[in-house]
C-alpha positions in Angstrom: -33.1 -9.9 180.7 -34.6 -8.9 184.1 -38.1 -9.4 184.4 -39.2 -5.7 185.5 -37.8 -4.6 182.2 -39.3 -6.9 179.6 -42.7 -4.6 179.8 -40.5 -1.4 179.0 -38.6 -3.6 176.3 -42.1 -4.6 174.7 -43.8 -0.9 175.1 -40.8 0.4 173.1 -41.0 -2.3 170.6 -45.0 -1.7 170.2 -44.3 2.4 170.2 -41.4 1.4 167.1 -43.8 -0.7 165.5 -46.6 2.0 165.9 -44.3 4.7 164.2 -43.2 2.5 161.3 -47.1 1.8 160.8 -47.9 5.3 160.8 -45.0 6.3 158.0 -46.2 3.7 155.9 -49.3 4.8 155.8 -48.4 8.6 155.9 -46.0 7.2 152.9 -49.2 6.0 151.4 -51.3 8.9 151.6 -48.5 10.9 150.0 -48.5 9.0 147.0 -49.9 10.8 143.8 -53.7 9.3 142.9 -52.2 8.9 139.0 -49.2 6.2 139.8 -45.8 6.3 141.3 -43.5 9.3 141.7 -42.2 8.9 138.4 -45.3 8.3 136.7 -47.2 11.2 138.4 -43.8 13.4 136.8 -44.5 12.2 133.6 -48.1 13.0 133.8 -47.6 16.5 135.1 -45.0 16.9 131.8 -47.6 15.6 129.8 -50.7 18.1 131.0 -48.4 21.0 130.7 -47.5 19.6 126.9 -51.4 19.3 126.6 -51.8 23.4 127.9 -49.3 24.5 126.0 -50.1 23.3 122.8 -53.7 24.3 123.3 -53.1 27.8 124.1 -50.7 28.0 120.9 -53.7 26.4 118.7 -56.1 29.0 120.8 -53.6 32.1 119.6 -52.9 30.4 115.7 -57.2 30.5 115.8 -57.3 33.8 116.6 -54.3 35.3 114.5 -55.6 33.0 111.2 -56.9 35.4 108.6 -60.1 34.0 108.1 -61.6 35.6 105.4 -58.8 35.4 103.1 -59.5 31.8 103.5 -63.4 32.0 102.9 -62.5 34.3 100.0 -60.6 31.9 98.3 -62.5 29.0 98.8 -65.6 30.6 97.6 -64.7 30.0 94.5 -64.9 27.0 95.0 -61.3 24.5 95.8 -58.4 25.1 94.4 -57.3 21.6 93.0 -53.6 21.1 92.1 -52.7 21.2 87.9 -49.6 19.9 86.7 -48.3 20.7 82.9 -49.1 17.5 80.6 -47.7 19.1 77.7 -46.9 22.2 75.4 -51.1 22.8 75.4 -52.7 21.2 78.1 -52.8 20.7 81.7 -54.1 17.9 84.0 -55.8 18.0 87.6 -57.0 15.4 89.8 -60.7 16.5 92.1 -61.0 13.0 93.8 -58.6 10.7 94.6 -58.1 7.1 96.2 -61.8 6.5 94.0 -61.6 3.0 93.8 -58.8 0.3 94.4 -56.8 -0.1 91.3 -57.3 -3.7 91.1 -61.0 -4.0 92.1 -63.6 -5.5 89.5 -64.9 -1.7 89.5 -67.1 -0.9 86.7 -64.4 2.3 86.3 -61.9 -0.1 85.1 -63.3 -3.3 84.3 -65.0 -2.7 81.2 -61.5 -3.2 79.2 -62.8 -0.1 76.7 -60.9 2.6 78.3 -58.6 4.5 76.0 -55.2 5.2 77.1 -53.7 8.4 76.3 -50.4 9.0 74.3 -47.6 10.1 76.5 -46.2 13.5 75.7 -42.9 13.4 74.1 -41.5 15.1 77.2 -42.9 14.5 80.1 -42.9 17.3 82.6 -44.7 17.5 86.5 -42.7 14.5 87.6 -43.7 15.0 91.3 -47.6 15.3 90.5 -47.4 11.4 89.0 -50.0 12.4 86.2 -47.6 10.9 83.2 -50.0 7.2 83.1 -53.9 8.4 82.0 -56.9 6.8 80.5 -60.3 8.1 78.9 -62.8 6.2 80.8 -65.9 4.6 78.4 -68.9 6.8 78.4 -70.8 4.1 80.1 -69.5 4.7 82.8 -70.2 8.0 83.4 -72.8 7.5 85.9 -70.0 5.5 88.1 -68.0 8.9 88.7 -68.3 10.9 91.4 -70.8 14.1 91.3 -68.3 16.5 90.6 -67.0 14.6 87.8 -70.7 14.1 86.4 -71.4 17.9 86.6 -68.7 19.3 84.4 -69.1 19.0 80.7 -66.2 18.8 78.0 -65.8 22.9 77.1 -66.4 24.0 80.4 -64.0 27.5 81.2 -61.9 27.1 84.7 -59.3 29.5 85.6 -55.6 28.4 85.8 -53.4 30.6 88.2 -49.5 30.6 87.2 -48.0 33.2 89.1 -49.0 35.6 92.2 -49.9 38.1 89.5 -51.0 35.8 86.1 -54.3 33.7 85.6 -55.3 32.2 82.2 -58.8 30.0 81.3 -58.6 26.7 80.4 -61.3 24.9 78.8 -61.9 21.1 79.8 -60.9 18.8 76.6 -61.7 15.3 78.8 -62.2 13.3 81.9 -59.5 10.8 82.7 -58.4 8.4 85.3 -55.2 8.7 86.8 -53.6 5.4 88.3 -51.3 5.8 91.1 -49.8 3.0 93.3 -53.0 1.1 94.3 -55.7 3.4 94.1 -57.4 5.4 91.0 -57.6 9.3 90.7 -60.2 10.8 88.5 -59.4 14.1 86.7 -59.5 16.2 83.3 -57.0 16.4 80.9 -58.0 20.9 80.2 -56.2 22.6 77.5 -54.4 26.2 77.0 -56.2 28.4 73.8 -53.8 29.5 71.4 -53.8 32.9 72.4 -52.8 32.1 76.1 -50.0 29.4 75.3 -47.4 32.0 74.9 -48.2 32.8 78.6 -48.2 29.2 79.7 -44.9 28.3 78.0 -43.4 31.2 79.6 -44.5 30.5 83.4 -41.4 28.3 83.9 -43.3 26.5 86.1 -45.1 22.9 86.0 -47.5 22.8 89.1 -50.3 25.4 89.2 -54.0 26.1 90.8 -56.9 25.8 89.4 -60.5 26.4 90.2 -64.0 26.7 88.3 -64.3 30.3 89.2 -62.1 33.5 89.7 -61.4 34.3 93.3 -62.9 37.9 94.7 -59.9 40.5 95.0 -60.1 42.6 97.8 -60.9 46.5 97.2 -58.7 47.8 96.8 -56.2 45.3 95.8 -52.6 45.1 97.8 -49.5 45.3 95.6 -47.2 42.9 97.3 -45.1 42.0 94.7 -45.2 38.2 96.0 -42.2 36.5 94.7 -39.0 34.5 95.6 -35.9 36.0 95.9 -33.8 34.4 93.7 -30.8 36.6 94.3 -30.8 36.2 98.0 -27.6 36.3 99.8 -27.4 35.6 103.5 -24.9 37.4 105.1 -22.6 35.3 107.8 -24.4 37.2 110.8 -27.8 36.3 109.3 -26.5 32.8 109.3 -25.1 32.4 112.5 -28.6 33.4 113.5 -30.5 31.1 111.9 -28.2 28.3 113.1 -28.5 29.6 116.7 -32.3 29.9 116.9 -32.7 26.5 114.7 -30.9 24.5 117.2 -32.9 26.4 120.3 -36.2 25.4 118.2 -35.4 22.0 117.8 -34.5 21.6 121.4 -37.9 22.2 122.3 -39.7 20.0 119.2 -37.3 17.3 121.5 -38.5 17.9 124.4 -41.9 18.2 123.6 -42.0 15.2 121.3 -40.2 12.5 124.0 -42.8 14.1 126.4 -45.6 12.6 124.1 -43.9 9.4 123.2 -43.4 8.5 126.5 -47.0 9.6 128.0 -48.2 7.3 124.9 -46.0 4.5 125.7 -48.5 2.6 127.9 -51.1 3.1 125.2 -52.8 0.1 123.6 -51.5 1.1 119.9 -47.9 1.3 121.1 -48.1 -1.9 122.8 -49.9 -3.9 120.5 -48.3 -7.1 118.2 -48.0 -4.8 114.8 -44.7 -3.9 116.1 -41.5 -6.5 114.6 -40.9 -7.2 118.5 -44.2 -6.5 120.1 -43.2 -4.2 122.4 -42.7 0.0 121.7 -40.1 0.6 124.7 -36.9 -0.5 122.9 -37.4 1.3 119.7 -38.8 4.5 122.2 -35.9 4.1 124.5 -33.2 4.1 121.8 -35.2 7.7 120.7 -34.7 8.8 123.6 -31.0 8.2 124.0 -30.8 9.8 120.6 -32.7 12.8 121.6 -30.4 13.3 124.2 -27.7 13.4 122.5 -29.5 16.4 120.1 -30.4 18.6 123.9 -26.7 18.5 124.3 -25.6 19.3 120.9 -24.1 16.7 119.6 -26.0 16.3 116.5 -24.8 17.7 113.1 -26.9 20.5 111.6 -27.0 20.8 107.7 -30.2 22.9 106.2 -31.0 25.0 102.9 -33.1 28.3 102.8 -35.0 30.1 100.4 -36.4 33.8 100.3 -40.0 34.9 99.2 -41.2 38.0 99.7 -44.7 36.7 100.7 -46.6 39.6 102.7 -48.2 42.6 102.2 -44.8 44.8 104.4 -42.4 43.2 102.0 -40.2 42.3 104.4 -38.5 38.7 103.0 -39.4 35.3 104.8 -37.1 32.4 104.8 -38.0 29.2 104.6 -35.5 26.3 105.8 -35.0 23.0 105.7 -33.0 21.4 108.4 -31.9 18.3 109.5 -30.1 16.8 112.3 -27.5 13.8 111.9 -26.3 11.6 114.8 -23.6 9.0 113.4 -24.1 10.1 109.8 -27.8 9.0 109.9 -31.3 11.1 109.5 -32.2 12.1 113.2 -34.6 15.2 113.2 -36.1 16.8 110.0 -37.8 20.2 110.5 -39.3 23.5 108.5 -38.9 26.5 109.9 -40.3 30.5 108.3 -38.5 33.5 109.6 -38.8 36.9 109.4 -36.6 39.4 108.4 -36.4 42.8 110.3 -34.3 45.5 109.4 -33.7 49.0 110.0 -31.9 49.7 106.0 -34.9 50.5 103.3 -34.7 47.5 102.1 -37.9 46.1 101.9 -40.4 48.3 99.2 -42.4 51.0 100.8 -45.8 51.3 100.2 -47.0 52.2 96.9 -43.8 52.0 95.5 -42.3 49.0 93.4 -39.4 46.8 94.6 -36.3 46.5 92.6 -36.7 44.6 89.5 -33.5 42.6 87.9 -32.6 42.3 84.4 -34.8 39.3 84.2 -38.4 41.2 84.6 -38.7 39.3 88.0 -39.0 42.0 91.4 -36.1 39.9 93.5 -33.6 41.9 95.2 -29.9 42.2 93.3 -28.3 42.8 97.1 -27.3 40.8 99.8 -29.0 40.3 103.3 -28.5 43.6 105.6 -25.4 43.7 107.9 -27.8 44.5 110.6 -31.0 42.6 109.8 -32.3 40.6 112.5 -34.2 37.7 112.5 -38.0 36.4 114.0 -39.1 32.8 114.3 -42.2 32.8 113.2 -43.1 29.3 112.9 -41.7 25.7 112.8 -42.9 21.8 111.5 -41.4 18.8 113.3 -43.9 16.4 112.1 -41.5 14.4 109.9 -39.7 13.9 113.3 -42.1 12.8 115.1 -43.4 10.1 112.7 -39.6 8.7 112.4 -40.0 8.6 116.1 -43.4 6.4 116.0 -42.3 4.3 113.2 -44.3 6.0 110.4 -42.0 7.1 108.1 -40.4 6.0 105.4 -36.7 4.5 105.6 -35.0 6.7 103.2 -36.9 10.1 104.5 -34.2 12.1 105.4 -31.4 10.9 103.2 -31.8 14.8 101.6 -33.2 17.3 102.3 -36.4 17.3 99.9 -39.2 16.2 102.4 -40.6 19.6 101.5 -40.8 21.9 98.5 -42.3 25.1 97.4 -43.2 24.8 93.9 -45.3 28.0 93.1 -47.1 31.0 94.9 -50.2 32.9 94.1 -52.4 35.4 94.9 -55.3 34.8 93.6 -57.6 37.2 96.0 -54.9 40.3 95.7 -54.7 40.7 99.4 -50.7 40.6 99.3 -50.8 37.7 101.7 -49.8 34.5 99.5 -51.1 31.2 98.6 -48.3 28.5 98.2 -48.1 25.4 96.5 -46.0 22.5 98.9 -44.8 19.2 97.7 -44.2 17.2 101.0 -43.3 13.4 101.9 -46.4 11.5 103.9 -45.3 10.8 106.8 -47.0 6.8 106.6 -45.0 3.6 106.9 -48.3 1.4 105.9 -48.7 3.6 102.4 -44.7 3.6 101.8 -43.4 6.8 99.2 -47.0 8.6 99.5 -46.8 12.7 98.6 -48.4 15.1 98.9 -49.0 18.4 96.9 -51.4 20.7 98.8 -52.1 24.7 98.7 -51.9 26.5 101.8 -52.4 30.0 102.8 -49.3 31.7 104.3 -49.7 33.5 107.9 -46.8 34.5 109.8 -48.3 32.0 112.7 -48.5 28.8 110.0 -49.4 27.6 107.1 -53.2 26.9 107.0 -54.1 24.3 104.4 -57.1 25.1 101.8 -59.0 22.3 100.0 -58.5 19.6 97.5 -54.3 17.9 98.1 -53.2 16.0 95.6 -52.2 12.8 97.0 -49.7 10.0 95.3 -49.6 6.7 96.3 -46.0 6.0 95.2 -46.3 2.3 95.7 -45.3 -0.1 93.0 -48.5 -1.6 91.5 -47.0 -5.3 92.6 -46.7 -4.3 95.9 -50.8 -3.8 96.3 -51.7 -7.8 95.3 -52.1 -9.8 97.8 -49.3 -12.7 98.0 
């Protein structure tokens, strides 16, 4: 190289040099202040999950009918009864008391009287078939609610949206389930109200110390379910259509949390089998893909209720998504039916009433009815997804059940009692039976669950 041109050689190096150095740092600059590209992407995803969801819960707030609610529970809870026999009921007002194995002086005293089994047993999902008479001695042990209601005591038993009978306390009893105690009373049915009780047809009811306010005047809703219930092939290719749009989203939204949670402490901590939450979340992920393109198979069952004061009927479903014959996405879902045909009662007239005395339709679904959304729970999903659930949830398609309604406050909006599957690895086959007030934007749960550990007693001592 000549001499004069190593300085124009060496200027155009430096200049080369000088822009490289100036798109790194521009490079840097341009970098998001939350992490890489990809990162900052998932973030953004993440905050718009975050918005969303708190302008749904904003709008549910608003919509939630909130004195129905205080109505109802100022009458105090409404605690779940199950049918113990032919005369008497059972209900549980504190659970998870004391650990069924502890030297508590609930259980340790050795004097407590177990009570006969009835000949046939009925309530299995309740798990109220094992009770005991505690020993007076231990009265001041109990809880204060417990302490404050005497043997004799009136409470008021709802069995149907439109029938409510008193009971009178007979005992308090301890219920154990799995590894924990339940605390109770066994209350039973006077003679002139069995006829009623034996004819409810049902074994899981509310009950509460006092009678809830009605409105003024009260709504004639006719709250029932519609046994006869036919859904018409148009109806179901709806339901199929919107189902699969709804559980698209639940997807979407659900990998969006798992994978802004994947960093977190909890999902990378040593409880895990491996240590480590990415291959269990990445093989979600690939599954969840494989749902947003429709490649899952959709099986579901519905049931009608006529559960609002237009009597137009809401369906409630059960679906569930299989990839390669295995559970893959379990969701509820409540729609409405809208149709232009007089098929819904009009007001202050009476719905159609079968042979059986019940007010469920004797026709099919309308050709031309059209169906709303109103409202959808993926939480089973998400808890298969974070390793919470139980191994056989999914295998049918029981991880929710409506096993009475009621309208106890006559405001034609109803009050349903749910049987669900906990969602908990660490407590294995826990249920849950809970009373909730319907809205057409949820379900809004009132006081007082009843919780079953299903565990096997063995399974709570240590090794």
């Amino acid at each position: 190289m000549r001499r004069k041109n190593r300085k124009w050689v060496a200027t155009a190096v430096a200049l080369y040099l000088l822009v490289m150095w100036s798109a790194y740092r521009w490079s840097i600059g341009q970098r998001p202040a939350d992490g890489p590209i990809l990162e900052h992407i998932q973030h953004e995803e993440m905050r718009k999950f975050k918005e969303k969801r708190a302008r749904e819960a904003e709008e549910e707030a608003k919509a939630q009918p909130h004195l129905a609610e205080a109505r109802l529970n100022a009458a105090g809870p409404a605690f779940v009864a199950a049918r113990y026999d032919a005369t008497h009921v059972v209900f549980i007002v504190t659970t998870d008391t004391e650990s069924r194995f502890s030297p508590s002086p609930l259980i340790a005293d050795g004097t407590h009287a177990k009570i006969p089994v009835p000949a046939h047993p009925a309530a299995p999902l309740a798990g109220l078939d094992e009770l005991w008479e505690p020993d007076s001695s231990a009265l001041h042990f109990f809880p204060k609610i417990v302490q404050q209601t005497q043997p004799g005591e009136q409470w008021t038993l709802s069995l149907s949206p439109d029938s409510t009978i008193p009971v009178v306390i007979e005992r308090t009893v301890i219920a154990p389930a799995g590894c924990s105690l339940g605390i109770g009373f066994l209350a039973s049915v006077p003679s002139d109200q069995r006829a009623a009780y034996a004819a409810s047809g049902r074994d899981y009811f509310l009950v509460r110390r006092a009678a809830v306010a009605s409105v003024d005047p009260p709504v004639a809703a006719h709250i029932a379910e519609l046994t006869d219930w036919k859904t018409s092939p148009d109806l179901a290719q709806q339901i199929e259509q919107q189902l699969n749009q709804r559980m698209q989203q639940e997807v979407t939204n659900i990998d969006a949390r798992l994978l802004a949670n994947a960093n977190s402490p909890g999902m990378s901590a040593a409880e895990l089998p491996v240590g480590n939450a990415r291959p269990r979340l990445k093989e979600w992920i690939h599954a969840d893909r494989g749902l947003t393109r429709g490649e899952g198979t959709l099986d579901y069952d519905l049931r009608a209720f006529r559960l609002a004061p237009d009597g137009a009927p809401r369906l409630f479903v059960r679906a569930r998504w299989k990839l390669n014959d295995a559970p893959a996405f379990l969701m509820t879902a409540w729609f409405k039916v809208d149709s232009t045909k007089a098929d819904s009662p009009k007001a202050g007239k009476s719905p159609a009433t079968s042979a059986s005395g019940d007010s469920s339709p004797t026709h099919p679904s309308p050709a031309d009815a059209q169906l709303v959304l109103l409202s959808a729970d993926s939480s089973w999903s998400l808890a298969m997804r974070e390793g919470e659930a139980s191994p056989s949830l999914g295998d049918r398609l029981d991880f929710a059940t409506i096993l009475n309604q009621f309208d106890a406050d006559r405001d034609g909006w109803a009050e349903l009692l749910i049987h669900s599957y906990e969602a908990s690895a660490s407590q294995g086959n826990s249920t849950t039976i809970a009373p909730y007030l319907y809205t057409d934007v949820g379900l809004v749960p009132l006081k007082a669950p009843l919780r079953r550990d299903a565990r096997s007693p063995e399974s709570c001592l240590d090794p």
